[in-house]
C-alpha positions, -999 to 999 in steps of 0.1 A, spaced: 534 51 205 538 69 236 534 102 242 551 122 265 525 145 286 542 168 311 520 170 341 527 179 374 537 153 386 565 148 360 580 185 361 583 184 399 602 142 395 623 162 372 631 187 394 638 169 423 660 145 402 679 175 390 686 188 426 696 153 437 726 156 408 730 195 417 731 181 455 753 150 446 782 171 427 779 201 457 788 168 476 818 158 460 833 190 454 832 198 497 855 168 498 827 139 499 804 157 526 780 127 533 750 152 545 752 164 508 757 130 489 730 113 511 710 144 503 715 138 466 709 103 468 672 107 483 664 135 455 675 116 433 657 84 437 626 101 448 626 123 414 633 95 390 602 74 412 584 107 405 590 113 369 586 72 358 560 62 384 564 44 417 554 15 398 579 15 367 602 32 392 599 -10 408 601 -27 378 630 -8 366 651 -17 397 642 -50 400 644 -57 364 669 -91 368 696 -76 340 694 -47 366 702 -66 399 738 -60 403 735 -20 394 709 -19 418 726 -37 446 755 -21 439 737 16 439 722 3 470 749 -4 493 767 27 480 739 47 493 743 24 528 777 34 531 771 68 519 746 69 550 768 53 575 802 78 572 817 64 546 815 86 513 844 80 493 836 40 491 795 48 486 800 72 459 830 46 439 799 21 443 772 39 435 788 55 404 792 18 395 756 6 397 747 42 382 763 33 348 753 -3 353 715 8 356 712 37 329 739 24 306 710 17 283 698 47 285 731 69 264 717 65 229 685 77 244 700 109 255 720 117 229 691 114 205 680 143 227 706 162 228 710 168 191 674 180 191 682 207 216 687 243 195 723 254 206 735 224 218 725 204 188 741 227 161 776 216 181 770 185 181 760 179 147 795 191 136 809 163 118 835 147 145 811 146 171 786 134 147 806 104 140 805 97 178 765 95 183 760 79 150 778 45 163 748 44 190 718 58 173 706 27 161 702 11 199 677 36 211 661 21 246 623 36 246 616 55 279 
């Protein structure tokens, strides 16, 4: 099994993957500003390579299942980078869902074992919504 030590290393991958997302949504809501969605984009990758490892951070994107999220993900970060936003961000949302699709029962495992949050979502119609996925959990 295992185990899930939080070093350094990890709690500053997370960090920076959580400002990508914080930088990503400011983004989108000043009407697809590409300074912040490229922003995002570079926090983001560099937090996820930080948290999983530069070398899993490789595997995982050149996994072949993950090809098409990945060059999907990719060129919407090219045309993120070169002025166009609104196309980048269609794409990368794409090869987002693409790549971490496996990753939902994961999360939702967690998500009921969070205090507040987990009282709510153990009410019995939401419940009935995670229960269809928690048999496919993808290790992390």
């Amino acid at each position: 099994m295992v185990s899930f030590e939080m070093n350094d290393r990890k709690k500053i991958g997370l960090g920076l993957t959580g400002f990508g997302v914080f930088f990503s949504i400011l983004g989108i809501i000043f009407f697809f500003d590409k300074g912040l969605l490229a922003m995002g984009n570079i926090l983001f990758i560099s937090g996820v390579s930080l948290t999983i490892g530069p070398k899993s951070t490789m595997q995982f994107f050149m996994k072949r299942q993950n090809y098409k999220g990945t060059i999907s993900f990719g060129s919407g970060f090219f045309f993120v980078v070169i002025g166009w936003p609104i196309i980048g961000m269609i794409l990368e949302a794409y090869g987002f869902v693409v790549l971490f699709s496996g990753f939902w029962p994961t999360l939702a495992v967690f998500l009921q074992r969070i205090p507040i949050l987990g009282w709510v979502l153990q009410q019995p119609a939401i419940r009935s919504f995670f229960d269809r996925y928690r048999g496919r959990r993808v290790p992390v």
